[in-house]
C-alpha positions as CSV (number, residue, x, y, z in Angstrom):
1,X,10.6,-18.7,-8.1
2,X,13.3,-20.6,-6.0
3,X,15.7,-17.6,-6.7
4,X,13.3,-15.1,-5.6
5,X,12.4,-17.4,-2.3
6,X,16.2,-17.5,-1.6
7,X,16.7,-13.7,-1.8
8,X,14.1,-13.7,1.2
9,X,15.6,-15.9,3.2
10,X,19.3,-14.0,2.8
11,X,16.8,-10.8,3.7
12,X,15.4,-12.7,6.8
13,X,18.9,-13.3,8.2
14,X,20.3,-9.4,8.2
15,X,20.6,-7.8,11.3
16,X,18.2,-5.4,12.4
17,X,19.7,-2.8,11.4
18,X,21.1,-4.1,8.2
19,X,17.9,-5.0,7.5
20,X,16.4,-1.5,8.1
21,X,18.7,0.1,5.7
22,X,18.7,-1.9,2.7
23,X,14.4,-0.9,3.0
24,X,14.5,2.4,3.4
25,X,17.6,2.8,1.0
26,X,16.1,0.0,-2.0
27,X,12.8,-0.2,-1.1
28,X,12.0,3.3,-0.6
29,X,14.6,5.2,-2.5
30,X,15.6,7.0,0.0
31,X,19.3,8.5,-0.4
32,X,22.2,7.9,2.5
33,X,21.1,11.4,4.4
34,X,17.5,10.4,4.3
35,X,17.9,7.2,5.5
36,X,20.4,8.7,8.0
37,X,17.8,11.0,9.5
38,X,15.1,8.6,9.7
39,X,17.1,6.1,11.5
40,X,19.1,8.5,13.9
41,X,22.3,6.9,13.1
42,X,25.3,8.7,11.7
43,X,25.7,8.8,8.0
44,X,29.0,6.3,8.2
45,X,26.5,3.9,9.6
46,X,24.4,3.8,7.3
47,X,27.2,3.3,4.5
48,X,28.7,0.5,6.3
49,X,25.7,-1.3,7.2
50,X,24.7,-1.2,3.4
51,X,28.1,-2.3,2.7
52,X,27.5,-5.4,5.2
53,X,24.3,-6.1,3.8
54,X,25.0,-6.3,0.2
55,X,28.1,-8.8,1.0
56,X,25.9,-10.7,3.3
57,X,23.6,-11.2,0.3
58,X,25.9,-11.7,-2.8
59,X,27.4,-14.7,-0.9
60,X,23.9,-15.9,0.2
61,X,23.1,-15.5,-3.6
62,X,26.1,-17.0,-5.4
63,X,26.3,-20.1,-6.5
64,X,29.1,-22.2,-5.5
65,X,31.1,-23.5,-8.9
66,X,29.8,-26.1,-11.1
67,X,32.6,-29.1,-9.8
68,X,30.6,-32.1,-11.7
69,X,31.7,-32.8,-15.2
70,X,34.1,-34.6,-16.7
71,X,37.5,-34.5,-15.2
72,X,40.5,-34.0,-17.9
């Protein structure tokens, strides 16, 4: 559950139009051109503010590296 809580708040913190991609395109299913048309943005756009969003959320998601432990 704490995983699933923490993928919401990375969500929460995309831009708008981040935000509005990563919906139509994983939520939906739509493809690139759909997603395209529906927002009445170029194609590029689209791409890139997927590309943004994805980054945005593997380094909300990742875990920083275990440092405790015994030092050698």
């Amino acid at each position: 559950m704490p995983h699933i809580l923490g993928l919401f708040k990375a969500i929460s913190r995309l831009p708008d139009s981040q935000l509005d991609v990563m919906v139509l395109r994983h939520l939906c299913g739509f493809d690139d051109e759909r997603a395209s048309s529906l927002l009445g943005v170029p194609l590029a756009t689209v791409r890139a503010d997927e590309r943004r969003a994805m980054r945005h959320l593997d380094s909300a998601l990742t875990l920083p590296p275990d440092t405790e432990g015994p030092l050698t």
